[in-house]
mmCIF file of the C-alpha atoms, coordinates in Angstrom:
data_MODEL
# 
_entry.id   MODEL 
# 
loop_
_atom_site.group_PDB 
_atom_site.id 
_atom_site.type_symbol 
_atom_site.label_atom_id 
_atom_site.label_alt_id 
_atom_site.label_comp_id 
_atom_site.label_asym_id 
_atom_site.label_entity_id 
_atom_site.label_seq_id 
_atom_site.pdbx_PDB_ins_code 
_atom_site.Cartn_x 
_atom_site.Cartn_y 
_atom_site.Cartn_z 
_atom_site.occupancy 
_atom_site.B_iso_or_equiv 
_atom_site.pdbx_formal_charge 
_atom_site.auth_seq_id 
_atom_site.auth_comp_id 
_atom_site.auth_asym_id 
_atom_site.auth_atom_id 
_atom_site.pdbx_PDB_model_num 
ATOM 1  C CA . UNK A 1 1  ? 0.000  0.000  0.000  1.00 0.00 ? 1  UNK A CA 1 
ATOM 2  C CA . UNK A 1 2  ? 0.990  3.507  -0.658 1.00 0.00 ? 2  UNK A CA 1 
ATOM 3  C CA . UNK A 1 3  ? -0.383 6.763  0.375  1.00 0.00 ? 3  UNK A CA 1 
ATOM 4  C CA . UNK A 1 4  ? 0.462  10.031 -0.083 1.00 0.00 ? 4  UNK A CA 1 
ATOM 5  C CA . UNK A 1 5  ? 0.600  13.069 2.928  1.00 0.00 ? 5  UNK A CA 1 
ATOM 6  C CA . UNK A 1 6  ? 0.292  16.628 2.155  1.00 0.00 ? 6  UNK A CA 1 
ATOM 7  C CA . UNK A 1 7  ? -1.295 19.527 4.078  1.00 0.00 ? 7  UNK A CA 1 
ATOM 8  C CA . UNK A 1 8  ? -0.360 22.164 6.316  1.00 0.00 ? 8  UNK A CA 1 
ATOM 9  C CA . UNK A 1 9  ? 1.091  22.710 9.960  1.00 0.00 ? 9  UNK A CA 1 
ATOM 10 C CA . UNK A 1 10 ? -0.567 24.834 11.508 1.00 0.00 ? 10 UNK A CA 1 
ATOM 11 C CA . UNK A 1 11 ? -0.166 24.445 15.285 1.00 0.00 ? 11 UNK A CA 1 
ATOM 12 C CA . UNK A 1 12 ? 2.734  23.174 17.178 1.00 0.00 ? 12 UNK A CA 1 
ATOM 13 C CA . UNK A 1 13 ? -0.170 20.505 19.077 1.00 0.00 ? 13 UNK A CA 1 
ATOM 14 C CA . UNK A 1 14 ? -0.454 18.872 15.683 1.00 0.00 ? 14 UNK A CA 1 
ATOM 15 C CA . UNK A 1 15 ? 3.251  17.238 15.660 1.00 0.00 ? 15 UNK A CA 1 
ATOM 16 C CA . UNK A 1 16 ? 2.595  14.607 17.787 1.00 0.00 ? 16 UNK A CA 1 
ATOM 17 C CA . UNK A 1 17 ? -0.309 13.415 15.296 1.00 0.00 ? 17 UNK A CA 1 
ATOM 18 C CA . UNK A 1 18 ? 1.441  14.024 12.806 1.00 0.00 ? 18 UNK A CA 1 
ATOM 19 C CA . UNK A 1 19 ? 4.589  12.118 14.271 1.00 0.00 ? 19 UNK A CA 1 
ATOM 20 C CA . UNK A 1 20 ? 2.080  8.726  15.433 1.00 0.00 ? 20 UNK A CA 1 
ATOM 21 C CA . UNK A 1 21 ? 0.501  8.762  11.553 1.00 0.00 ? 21 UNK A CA 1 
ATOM 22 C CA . UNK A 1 22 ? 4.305  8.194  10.375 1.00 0.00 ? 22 UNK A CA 1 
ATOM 23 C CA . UNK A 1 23 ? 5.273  5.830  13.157 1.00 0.00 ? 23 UNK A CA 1 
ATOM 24 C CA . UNK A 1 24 ? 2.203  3.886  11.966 1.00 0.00 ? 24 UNK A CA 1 
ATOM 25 C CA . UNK A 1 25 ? 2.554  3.731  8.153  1.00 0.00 ? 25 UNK A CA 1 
ATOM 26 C CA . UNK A 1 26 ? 6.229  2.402  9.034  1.00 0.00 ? 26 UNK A CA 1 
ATOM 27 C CA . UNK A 1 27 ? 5.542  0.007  11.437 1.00 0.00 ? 27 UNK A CA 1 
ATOM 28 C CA . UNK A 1 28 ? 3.002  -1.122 8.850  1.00 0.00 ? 28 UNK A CA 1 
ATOM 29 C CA . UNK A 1 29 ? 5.044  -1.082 5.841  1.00 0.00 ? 29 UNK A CA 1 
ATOM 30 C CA . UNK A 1 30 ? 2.841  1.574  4.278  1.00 0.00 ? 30 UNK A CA 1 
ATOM 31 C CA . UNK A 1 31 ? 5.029  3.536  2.018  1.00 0.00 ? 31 UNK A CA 1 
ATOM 32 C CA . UNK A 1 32 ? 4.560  7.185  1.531  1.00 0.00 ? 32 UNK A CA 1 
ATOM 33 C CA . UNK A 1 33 ? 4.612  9.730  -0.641 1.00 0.00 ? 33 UNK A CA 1 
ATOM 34 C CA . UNK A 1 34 ? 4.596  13.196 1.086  1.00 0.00 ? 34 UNK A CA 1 
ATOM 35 C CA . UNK A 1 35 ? 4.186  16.320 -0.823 1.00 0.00 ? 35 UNK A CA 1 
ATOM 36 C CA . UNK A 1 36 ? 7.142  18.841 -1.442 1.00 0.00 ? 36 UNK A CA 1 
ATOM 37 C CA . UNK A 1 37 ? 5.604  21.984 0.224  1.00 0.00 ? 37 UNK A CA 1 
ATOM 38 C CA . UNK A 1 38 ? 4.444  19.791 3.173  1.00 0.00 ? 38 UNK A CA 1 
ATOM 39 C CA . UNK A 1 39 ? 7.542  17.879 3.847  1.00 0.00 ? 39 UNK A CA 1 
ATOM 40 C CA . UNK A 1 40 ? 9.435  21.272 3.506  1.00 0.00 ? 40 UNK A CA 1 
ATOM 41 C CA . UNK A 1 41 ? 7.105  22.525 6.535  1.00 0.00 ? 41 UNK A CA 1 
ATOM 42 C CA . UNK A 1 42 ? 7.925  19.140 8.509  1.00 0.00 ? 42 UNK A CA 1 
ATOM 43 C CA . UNK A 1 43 ? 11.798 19.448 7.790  1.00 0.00 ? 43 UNK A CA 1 
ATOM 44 C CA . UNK A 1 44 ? 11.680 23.161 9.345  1.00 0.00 ? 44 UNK A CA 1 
ATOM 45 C CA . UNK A 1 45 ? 9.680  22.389 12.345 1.00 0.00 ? 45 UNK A CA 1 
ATOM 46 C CA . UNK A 1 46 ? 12.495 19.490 12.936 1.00 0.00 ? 46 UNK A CA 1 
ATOM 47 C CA . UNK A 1 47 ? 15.212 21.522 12.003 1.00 0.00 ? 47 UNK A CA 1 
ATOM 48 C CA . UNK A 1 48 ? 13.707 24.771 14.791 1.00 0.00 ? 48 UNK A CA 1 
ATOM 49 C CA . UNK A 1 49 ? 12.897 22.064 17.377 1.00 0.00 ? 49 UNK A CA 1 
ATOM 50 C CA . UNK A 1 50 ? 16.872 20.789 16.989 1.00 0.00 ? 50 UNK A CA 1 
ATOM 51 C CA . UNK A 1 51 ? 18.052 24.158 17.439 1.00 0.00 ? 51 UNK A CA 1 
ATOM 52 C CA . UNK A 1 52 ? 15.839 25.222 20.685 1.00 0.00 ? 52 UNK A CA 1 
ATOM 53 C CA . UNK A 1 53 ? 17.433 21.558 22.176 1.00 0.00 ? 53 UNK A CA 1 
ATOM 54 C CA . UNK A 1 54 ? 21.048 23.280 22.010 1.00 0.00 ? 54 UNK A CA 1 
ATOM 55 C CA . UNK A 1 55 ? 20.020 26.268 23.878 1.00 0.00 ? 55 UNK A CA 1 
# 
């Protein structure tokens, strides 16, 4: 099975949901397709969230 993700972040109480959807599609061998504009959304959220960590 495939799917494919796209849409857009708009709170910072979404990530978890967004992080247990993934989590489940791997553990499930569920290969995705995510969206360029979307995944570029997810990358910066990760990317802020390893930055605050140093701090």
């Amino acid at each position: 099975m495939k799917v494919a993700i796209y849409g857009q972040y708009y709170q910072n109480s979404t990530e978890p949901i967004i992080r247990d959807i993934f989590v489940f599609f791997n553990t499930n061998n569920v290969a995705m397709v995510v969206e360029a504009s979307f995944l570029s959304l997810l990358q910066e959220k990760k990317n802020n969230r390893e930055r605050l960590c140093y701090f």
